[in-house]
N, C-alpha and C positions, 0 to 999 in steps of 0.2 A: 753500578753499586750505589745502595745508600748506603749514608754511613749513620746508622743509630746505635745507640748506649753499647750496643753488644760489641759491636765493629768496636768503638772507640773503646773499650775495655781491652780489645785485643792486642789494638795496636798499640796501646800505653804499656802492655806487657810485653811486646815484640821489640817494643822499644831500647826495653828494662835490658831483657835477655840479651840482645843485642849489641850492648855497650862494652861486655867481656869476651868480646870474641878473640880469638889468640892464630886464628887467620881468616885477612880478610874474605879469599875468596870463596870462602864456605856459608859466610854469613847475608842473609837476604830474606826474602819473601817470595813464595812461586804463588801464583794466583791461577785458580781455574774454580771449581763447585769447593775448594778449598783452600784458604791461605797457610801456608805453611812458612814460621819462621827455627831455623838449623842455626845455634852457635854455640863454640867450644866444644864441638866432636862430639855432645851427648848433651845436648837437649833440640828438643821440637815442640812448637806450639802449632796446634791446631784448630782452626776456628771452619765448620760446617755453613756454606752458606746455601741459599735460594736458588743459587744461579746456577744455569747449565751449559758452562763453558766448554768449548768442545776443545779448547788448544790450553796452554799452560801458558803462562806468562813469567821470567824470573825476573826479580826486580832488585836493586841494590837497598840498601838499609836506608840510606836518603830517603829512598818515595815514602817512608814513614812517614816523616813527618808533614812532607807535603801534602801526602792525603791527609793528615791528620789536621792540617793548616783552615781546611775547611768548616770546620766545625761538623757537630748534631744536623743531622735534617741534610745536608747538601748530597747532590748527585753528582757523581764521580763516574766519567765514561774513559774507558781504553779501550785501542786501538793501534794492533800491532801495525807495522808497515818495514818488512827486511828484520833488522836487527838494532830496531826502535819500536820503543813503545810512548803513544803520545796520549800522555795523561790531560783532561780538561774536566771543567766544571764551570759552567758560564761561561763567562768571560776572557777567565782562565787557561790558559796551553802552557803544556812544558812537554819536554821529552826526555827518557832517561835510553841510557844504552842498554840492551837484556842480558841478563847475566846468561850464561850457555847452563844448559840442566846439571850438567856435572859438575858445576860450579859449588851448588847448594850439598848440604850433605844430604845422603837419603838413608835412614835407617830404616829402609825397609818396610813391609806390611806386618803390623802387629796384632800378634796371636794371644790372645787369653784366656783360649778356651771356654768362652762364655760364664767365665765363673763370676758369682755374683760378684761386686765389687765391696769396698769396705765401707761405712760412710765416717770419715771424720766430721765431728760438729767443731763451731766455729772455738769453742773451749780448748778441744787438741789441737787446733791451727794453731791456738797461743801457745800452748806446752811444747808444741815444734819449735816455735821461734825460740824458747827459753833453753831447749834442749841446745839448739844452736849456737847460743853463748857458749858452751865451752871450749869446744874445740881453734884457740885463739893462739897459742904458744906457737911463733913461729918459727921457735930456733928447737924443736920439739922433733922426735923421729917422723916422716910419713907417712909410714906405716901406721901410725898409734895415732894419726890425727881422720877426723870426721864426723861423720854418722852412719850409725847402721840403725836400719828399719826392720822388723824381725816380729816372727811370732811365738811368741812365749806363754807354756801356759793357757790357751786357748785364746790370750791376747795379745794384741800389736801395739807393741815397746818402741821404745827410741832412747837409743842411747848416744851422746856425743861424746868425745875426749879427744884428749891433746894428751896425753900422758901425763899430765901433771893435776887434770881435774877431769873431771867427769859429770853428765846429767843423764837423771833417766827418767824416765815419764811412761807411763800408759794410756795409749793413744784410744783404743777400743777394745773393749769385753767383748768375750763370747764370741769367737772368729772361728770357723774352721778353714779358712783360705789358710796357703801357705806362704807368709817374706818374710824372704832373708838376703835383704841388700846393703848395701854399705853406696852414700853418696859424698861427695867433695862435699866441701863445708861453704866454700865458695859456690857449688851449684844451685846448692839451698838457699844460701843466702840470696843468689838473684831470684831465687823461684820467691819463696816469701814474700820480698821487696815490691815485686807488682800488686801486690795485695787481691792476687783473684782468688783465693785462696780463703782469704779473712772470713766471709760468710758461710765457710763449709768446704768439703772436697770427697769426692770418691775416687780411692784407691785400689790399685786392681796389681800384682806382677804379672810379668809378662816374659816370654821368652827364657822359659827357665829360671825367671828372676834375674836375667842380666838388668831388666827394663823395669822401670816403676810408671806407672800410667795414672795422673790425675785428673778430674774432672771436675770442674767449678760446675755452681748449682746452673749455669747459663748455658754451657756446654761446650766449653771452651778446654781444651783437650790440651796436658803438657806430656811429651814422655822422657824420661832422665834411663838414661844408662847407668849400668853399673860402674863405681868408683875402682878402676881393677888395680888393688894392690893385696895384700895376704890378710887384709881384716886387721879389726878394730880389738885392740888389745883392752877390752873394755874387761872381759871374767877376770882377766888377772888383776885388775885395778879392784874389782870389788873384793878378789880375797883377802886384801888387804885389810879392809873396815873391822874393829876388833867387833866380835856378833855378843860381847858384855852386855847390852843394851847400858850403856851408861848415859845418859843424857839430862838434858835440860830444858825449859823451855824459857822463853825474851820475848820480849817487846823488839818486833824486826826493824824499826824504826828510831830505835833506841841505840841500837847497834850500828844502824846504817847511816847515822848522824857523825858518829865518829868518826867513822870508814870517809866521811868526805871533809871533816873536819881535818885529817891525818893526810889524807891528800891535798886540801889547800895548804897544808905547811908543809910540804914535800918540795922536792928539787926533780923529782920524776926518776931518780936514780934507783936503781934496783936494789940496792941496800936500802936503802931510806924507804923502801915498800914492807919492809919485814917489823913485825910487832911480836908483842908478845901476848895471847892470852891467858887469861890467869880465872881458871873455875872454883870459886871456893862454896860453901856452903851459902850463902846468900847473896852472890855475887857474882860477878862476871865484869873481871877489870883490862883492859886494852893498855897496855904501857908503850909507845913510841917515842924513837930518839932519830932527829930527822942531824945538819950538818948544824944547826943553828937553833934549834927549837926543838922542843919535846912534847908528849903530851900523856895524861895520866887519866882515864876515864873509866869510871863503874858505872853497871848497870843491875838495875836487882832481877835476881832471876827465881823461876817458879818450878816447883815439880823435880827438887832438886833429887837422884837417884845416882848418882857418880861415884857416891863412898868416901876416897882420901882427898885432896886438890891438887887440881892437876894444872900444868904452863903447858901451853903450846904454842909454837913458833909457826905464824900465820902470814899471809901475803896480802897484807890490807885489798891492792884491789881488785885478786880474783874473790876475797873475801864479800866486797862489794858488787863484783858482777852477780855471785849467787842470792844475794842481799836480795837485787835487782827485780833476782825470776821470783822470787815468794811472793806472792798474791792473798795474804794473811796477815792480819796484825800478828797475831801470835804464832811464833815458828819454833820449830824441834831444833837439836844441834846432839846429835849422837858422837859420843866420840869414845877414843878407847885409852889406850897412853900415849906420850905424849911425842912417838916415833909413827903411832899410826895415823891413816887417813879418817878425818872428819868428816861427816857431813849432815848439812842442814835438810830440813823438809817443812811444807807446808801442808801434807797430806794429798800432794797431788803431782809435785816432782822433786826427787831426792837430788841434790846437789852435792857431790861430794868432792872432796881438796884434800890433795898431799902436803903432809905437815911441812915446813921449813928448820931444818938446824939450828938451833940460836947458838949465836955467838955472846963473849962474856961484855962486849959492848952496846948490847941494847936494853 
């Protein structure tokens, strides 16, 4: 084996995966015309090499990085001998003990009926990561926490929630494939984090949609199983949204100066996360009362359609993580009264938050 750009792409992603495994002896590397890294019972990387091996090698997660010690350009020879395998490169000898096959998970040969795949551009690779931010509450039902991957409308959506916020985004137009998965929010999170993904991906399901099948532009293969719990209570969180169209629009930057302003004078207390906002006709004022310190902030707002003025009781820092995902100076803020769920957009993913109760001490 050499090991150029492609290899070491892989193995900084096997790496990644790698590190959440929740039993060890599931988790490794098989080598033969394929490296195959299995961890957390639903996921697999797959990287297509050159070589035509005629025996399988399994290896523990260690030889990751030793191969990878070598750097670009270096040649990496194995050679079984019993129930060793002795890795060299120059100079270089080590031996690792083989993992036995049924050590590794094997999910199986996967069917996709040759259906074209979908192409995400590196734009919805971002709206994934953004959509990802919500699903955070972890004292939240699991049932109501994740993401689901879906086709809506001849397009593929993504939606995340924790039950107490929501994101959705439109991944691709014009689809006639059919997903409807739902993934951990932790599975994603590691799949993202390797960043093979950042310059693009094709998306395919698989096996009925248990299986989500990606494919970086290199050809580097992940597959995720499906998240199996009773689905993402996401429809019900949207009937919430009052459909008034009442909104407004801000300076996102404007807002999201406060949001960390209110947090450096915080105590991290979950009361002292709660504000109030206040929509009036030329305005939009943030009132916070932390154990020691207060603070009182307007900001002038545009496009004002609301009607009477409205308070509502806000959670500065899910406030601030959706701040986070806008990619626009100028962003929308729809809301309804002041019991229903808000949410923000950029034109490109709607962010929505369940209001908070104020109490007569803030």
């Amino acid at each position: 084996m050499v090991i150029d750009t492609k290899i070491m792409r892989f193995m900084k992603a096997a790496k990644v995966i790698c590190s959440k495994n929740t039993v060890n002896k599931i988790t490794g590397i098989a080598y033969n015309n394929q490296m195959i890294v299995a961890t957390n019972c639903n996921a697999q990387l797959t990287y297509t090499s050159d070589e035509d091996r005629k025996d399988t090698i399994y290896l523990p997660v260690k030889a990751i990085d030793y191969i990878m010690s070598f750097g670009k350009g270096s040649k990496i020879d194995f050679k079984v001998e019993g129930r060793v395998c002795k890795i060299s490169s120059g100079r270089s000898h080590t031996q690792f003990a083989l993992l036995t096959e049924d050590a590794l998970l094997s999910m199986g040969r996967i069917e996709t009926d040759n259906i074209k795949p979908i192409r995400l551009s590196p734009e919805a690779i971002a709206l994934l990561k953004n959509v990802n931010t919500a699903p955070t509450n972890k004292s939240g039902k699991p049932a109501a926490q994740g993401i689901s991957i879906r086709t809506e409308n001849d397009n593929v959506v993504a939606y995340g929630t924790d039950g107490t916020k929501m994101a959705y985004a439109i991944l691709a137009e014009d689809t006639i494939q059919n997903i409807d998965i739902n993934l951990h929010k932790d599975t994603l999170s590691l799949i993202l984090s390797t960043s093979l993904f950042d310059e693009g991906a094709d998306i395919v399901s698989a096996d009925n949609n248990r299986k989500l099948v990606l494919t970086s532009i290199d050809g580097i293969r992940l597959i995720v199983s499906q998240y199996d719990y009773n689905g993402l209570d996401a429809k019900s969180i949207i009937n919430t949204i009052d459909k008034s169209n009442k909104k407004i629009s801000l300076n996102k930057n404007d807002l999201f100066n406060i949001c960390k302003r209110a947090d450096l004078l915080g105590d991290k207390k979950t009361i002292y996360e709660i504000a109030r906002m206040q929509i009036s006709k030329d305005t939009l004022t943030i009132k916070w009362r932390g154990a020691t310190s207060s603070l009182s902030e307007y900001i002038p707002i545009h496009n004002y359609s609301s009607g009477d003025d409205i308070e509502i009781g806000v959670n500065i820092n899910l406030l601030a993580i959706a701040l986070s995902c806008m990619n626009t100076d100028i962003i929308e803020i729809h809301h309804g009264n002041s019991l229903s769920a808000y949410y923000l957009t950029d034109g490109k993913i709607d962010y929505m938050i369940m209001p908070v109760r104020l109490g007569n001490s803030l």
